[in-house]
N, C-alpha and C positions, 0 to 999 in steps of 0.2 A: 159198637156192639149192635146185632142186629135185633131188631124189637118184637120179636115173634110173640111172648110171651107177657102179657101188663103184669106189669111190677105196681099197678095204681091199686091204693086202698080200697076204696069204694067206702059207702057207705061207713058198712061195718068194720073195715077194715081200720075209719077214724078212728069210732069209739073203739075200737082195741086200742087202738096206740094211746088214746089219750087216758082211757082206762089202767094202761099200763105205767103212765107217766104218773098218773093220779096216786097208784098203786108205789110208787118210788118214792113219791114225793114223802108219801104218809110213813116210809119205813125211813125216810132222812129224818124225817119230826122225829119219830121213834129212837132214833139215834141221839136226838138231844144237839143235832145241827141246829144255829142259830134260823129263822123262818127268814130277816132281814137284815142288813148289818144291823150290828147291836146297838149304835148311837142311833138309830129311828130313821136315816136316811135312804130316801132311795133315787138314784139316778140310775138315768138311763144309760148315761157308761161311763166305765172311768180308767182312763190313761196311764195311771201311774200302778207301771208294775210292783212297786216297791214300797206299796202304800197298806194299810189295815185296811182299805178298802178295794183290793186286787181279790177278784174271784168271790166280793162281798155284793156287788152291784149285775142289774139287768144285763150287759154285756163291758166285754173289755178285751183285750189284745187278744184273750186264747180263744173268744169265740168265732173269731177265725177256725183254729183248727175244730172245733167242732160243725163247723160244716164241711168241713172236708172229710170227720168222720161220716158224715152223710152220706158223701161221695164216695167212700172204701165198702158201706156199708151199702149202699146201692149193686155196687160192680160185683159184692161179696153175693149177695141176691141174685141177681141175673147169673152169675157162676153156678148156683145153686139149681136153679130153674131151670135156665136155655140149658144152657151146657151139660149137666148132669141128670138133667130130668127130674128134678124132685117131684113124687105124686105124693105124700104121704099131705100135704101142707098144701093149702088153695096159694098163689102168688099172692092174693088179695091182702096176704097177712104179713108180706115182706116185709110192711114199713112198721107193724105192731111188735115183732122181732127183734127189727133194727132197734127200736126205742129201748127195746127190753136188754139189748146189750148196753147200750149208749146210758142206760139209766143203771146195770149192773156195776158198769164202771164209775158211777157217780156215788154208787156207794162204797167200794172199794175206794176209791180215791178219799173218801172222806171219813175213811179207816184209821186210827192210828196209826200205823206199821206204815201207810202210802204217807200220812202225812208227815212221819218222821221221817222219811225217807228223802220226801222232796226237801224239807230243811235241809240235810245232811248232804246234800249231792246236786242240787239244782242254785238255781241263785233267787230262788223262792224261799231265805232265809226262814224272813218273819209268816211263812204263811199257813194256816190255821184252818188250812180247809175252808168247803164253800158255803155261804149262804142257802138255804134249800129254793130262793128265791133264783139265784147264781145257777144251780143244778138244775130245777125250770128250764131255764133261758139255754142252759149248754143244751138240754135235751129238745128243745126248739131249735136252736140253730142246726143240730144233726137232722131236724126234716126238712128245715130250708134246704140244706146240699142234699137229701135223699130225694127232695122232691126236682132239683133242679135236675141233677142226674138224672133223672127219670124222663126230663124233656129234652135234655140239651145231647146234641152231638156228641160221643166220646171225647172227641178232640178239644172241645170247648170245657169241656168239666175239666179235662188234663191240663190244659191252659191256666185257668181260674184256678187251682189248687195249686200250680205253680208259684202265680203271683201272686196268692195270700202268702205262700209261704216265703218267697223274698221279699213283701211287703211284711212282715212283720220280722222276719229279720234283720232286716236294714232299721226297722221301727226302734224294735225293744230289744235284739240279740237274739230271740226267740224264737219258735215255732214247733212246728208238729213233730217234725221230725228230729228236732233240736233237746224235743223234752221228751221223746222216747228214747233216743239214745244215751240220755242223762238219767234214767233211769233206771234203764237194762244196763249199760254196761257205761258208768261217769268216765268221764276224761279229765282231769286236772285243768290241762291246757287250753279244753274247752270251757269250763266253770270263769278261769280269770280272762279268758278272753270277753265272757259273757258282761262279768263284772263292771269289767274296764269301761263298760258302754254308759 
């Protein structure tokens, strides 16, 4: 991509995004989401996908894909800017945006209807939704990839979004694209392939 236009927060651009995060965070309390896993522990990450403490903890296998939301959410920006011209919207607010999708999806996902969903069709059995702690950390990890995106070569963010994703399929059967299409549209064959792992 060529860099004509800074995609960089600035200043104010932080306090948006962190305002916006702030602002998520208090409508997942709202929600009646647990704030930490419920037995008082907190680590800084945890392995087992198949565990009450998957998507309970600081980070874990999927926050991977949440930085690669970073990097969809970057490129999705610069499409918006370079390419299209958006004047309506300073660039400076791209990353407060990004948060504001990345955080809409963190409520959604910790909806009933998302959270039934992923029982009934993922191999996320026993899983109960996230921590608001967990949702924190996922909407961090999408500015680590929005911010690296923002410095790194196209070709190297293409790279690195690659290999988290074979790096966490080879890992846990999982990934980005593994639990959109589990999703949108399940596969049988893909669920017990997943299992078997």
């Amino acid at each position: 991509m060529t860099r004509g236009i800074s995609l960089q927060p600035g200043r104010a651009g932080w306090i948006a995004a962190l305002g916006v995060a702030l602002g998520i965070v208090i409508i997942l309390l709202g929600m009646a989401r647990p704030p930490i896993y419920p037995c008082g522990t907190i680590r800084l990450w945890q392995g087992v996908v198949e565990s009450a403490e998957n998507s309970q903890q600081i980070l874990d296998w999927y926050s991977f894909s949440h930085v690669i939301h970073g990097f969809l959410f970057y490129g999705a920006a610069h499409l918006l800017w370079q390419r299209f011209g958006l004047k309506a919207v300073s660039p400076a607010w791209a990353l407060a945006l990004a948060v504001l999708v990345e955080g809409s999806w963190e409520i959604l996902e910790n909806s009933p209807i998302i959270i039934d969903r992923y029982r009934a069709v993922t191999i996320s059995w026993g899983y109960s939704g996230d921590s608001v702690l967990n949702s924190f950390s996922d909407m961090a990890c999408m500015v680590l990839g929005f911010m690296f995106a923002s410095r790194a070569p196209v070709r190297v963010t293409v790279i690195v979004a690659l290999a988290f994703e074979l790096f966490t399929l080879a890992m846990i059967r999982d990934n980005l694209t593994l639990n959109v299409l589990m999703l949108a549209w399940p596969l049988e064959t893909v669920r017990q392939w997943q299992a078997a792992g």
